[in-house]
C-alpha positions as CSV (number, residue, x, y, z in Angstrom):
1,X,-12.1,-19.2,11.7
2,X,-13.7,-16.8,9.4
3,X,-15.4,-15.2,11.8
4,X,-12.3,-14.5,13.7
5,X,-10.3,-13.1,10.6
6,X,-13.7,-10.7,9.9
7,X,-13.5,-9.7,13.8
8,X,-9.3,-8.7,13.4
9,X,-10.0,-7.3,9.7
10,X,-12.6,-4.9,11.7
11,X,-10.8,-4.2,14.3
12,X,-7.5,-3.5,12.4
13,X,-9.9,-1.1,10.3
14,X,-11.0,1.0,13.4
15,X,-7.3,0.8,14.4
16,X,-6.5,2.8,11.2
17,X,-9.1,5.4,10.9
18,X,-8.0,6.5,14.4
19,X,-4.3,6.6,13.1
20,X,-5.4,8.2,10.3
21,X,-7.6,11.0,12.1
22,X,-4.8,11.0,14.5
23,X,-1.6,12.0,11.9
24,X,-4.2,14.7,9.2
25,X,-7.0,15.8,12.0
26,X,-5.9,15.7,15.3
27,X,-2.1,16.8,15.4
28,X,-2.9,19.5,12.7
29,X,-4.9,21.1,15.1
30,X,-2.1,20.5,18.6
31,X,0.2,22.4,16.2
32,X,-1.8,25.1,15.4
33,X,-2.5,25.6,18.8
34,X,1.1,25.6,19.5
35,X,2.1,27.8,17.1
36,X,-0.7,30.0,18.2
37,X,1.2,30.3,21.3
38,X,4.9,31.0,19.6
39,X,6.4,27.7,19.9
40,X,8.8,27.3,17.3
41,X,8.1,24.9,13.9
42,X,10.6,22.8,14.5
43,X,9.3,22.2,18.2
44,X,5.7,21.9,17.7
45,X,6.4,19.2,14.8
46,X,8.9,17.6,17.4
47,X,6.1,17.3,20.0
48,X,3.6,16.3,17.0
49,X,5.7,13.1,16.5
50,X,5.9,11.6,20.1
51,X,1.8,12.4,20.2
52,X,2.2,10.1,17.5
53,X,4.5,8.0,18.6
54,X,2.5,7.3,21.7
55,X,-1.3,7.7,20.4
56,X,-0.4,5.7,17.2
57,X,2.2,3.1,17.4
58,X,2.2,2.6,21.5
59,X,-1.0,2.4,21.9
60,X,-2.2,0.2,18.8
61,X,0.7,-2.2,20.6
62,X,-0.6,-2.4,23.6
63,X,-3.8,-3.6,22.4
64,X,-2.7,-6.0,20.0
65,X,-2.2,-9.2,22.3
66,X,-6.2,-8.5,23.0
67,X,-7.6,-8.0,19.2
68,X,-5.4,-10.2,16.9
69,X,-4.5,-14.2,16.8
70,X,-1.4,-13.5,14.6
71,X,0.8,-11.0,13.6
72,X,0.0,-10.9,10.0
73,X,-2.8,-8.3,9.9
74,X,-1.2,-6.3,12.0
75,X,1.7,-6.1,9.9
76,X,0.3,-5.8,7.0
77,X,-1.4,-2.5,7.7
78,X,2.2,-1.3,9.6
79,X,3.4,-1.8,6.2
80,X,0.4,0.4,4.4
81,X,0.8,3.2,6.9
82,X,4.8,3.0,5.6
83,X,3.5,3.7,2.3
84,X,1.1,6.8,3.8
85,X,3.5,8.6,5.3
86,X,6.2,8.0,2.7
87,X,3.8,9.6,-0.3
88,X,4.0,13.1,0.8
89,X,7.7,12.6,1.1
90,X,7.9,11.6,-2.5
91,X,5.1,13.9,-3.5
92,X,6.8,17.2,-1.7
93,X,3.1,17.6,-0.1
94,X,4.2,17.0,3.5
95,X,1.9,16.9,6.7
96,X,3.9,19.7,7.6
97,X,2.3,19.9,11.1
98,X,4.6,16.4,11.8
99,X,7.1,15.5,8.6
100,X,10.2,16.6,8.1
101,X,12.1,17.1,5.2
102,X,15.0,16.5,6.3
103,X,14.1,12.6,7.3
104,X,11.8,9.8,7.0
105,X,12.0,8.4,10.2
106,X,8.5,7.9,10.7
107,X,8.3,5.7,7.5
108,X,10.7,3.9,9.6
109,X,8.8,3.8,12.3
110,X,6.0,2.3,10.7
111,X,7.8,-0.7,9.1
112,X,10.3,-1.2,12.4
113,X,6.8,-1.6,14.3
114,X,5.5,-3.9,11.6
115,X,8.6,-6.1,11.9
116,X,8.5,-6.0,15.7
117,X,5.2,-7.4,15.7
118,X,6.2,-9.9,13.1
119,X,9.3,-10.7,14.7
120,X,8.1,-11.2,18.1
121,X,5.5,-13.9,16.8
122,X,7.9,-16.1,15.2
123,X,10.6,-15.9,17.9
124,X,8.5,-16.5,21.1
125,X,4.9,-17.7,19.7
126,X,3.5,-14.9,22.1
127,X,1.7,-11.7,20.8
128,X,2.4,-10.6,24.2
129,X,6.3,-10.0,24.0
130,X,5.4,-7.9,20.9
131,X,4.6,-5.2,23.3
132,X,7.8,-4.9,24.5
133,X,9.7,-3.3,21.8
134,X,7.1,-1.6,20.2
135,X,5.9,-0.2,23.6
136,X,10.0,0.9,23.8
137,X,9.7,2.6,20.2
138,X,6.6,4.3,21.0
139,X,6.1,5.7,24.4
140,X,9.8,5.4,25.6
141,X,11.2,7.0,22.9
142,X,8.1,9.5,23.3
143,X,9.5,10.1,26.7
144,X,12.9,11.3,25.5
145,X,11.8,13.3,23.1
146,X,9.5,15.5,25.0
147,X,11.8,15.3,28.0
148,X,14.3,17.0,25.7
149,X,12.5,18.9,24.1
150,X,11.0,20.7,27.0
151,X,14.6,20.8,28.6
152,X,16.4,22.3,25.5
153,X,13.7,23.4,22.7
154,X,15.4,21.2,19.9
155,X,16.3,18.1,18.9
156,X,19.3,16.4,20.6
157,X,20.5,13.5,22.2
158,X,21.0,14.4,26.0
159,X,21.3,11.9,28.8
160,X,18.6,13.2,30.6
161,X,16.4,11.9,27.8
162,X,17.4,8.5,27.9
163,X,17.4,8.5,31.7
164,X,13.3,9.4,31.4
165,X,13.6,6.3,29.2
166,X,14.7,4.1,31.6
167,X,12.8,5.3,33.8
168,X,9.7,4.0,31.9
169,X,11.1,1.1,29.9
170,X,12.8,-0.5,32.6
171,X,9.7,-1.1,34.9
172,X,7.4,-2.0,31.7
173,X,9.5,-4.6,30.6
174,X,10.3,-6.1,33.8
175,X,6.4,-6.5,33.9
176,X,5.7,-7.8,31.1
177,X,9.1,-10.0,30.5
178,X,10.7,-10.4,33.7
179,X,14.4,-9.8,34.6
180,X,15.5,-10.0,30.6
181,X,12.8,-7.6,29.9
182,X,14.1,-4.9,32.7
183,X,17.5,-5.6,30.8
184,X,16.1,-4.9,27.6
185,X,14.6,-1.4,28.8
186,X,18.4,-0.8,30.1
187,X,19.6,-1.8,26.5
188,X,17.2,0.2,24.3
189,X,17.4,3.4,26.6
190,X,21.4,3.2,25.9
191,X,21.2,2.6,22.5
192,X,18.8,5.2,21.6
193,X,21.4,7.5,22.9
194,X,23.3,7.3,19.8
195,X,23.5,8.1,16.1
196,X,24.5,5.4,14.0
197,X,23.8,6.3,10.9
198,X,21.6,5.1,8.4
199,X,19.9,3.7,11.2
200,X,18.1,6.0,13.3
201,X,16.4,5.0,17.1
202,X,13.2,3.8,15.4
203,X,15.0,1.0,14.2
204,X,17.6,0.8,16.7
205,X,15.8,0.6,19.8
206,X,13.0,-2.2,18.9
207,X,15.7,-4.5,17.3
208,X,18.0,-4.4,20.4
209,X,15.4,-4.9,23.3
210,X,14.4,-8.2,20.9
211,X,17.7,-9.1,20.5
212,X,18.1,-9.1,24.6
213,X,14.6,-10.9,25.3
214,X,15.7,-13.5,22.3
215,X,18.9,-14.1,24.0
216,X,17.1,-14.4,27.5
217,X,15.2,-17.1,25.6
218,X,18.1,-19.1,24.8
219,X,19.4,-18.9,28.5
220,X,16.2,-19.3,29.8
């Protein structure tokens, strides 16, 4: 048993260098080298965060049924990576290359993913169903965004966005959850269509594809 917990402690440390190196090194430089060639701030940042989104919380999710026993460690450092990205908000020293001032959404992110994790454990015992919404949060929301982004240079919430969504979440979940899992990629690329304020997609769309595969539960 202590062996185990020593294995997921090292694992979840590798995890977070390459988040780490990911959000100061790695993106600093994709920006620069946008920038370089005359894409707008507020584009390359957009693009920054889906590289993010995908590298960082989508991929960290899909390997979490295959490192960790329990979603505790995992959360745990979902939770310090809130606190990470929410110092240079309070600080006024943001990562400028990714953060802006105008929101917090990737603190959001960070804890939404933590909670997912969390969430998915205690509801279906299976680390596996975690992947689902957090896989939703990170690479289909990923998809919108740089769909849109491409299509209209800024941030917005066009159709053809969530459509690209669908596109990817629908599939993914119906392979990993079945029918109620293909419904819950239909939920989540809907919802994320929509501003509803305080909450903002990071939160939205993980919390309804679990409330769909929970309710598939109780039918099931």
């Amino acid at each position: 048993m202590e062996g185990q917990l020593l294995n997921e402690l090292a694992y979840a440390a590798v995890l977070l260098v390459w988040i780490v190196l990911l959000v100061t090194v790695i993106t600093k430089k994709t920006y620069e080298w946008m920038r370089g060639r005359g894409m707008p701030h507020n584009v390359a940042i957009y693009y920054n965060r889906k590289i993010i989104h995908a590298g960082a919380g989508g991929l960290v999710a899909v390997l979490v049924p295959f490192l960790f026993s329990s979603p505790l460690i995992p959360f745990a450092f979902a939770l310090l990576l809130a606190v990470f990205t929410y110092l240079p908000h309070k600080t006024g020293k943001l990562f400028y290359w990714f953060q802006d001032p105008e929101n917090i959404y990737e603190v959001h992110f960070c804890i939404t993913w933590g909670l997912s994790i969390l969430l998915s454990w205690l509801a279906f015992r299976s680390m596996v169903y975690a992947v689902v919404p957090t896989a939703f949060m990170s690479f289909g929301d990923g998809v919108t965004g740089v769909v849109r982004n491409a299509v209209y240079k800024r941030r917005t919430k066009a159709w053809i966005g969530n459509l690209a969504m669908a596109a990817f979440c629908v599939p993914v979940g119906y392979a990993i959850a079945g029918l109620w899992g293909a419904l819950a990629g239909v939920a989540s690329s809907v919802v994320e269509h929509f501003e509803l304020k305080p909450l903002d997609d990071n939160i939205t769309v993980p919390l309804t594809a679990l409330a769909v595969l929970f309710i598939g539960m109780l039918f099931a």
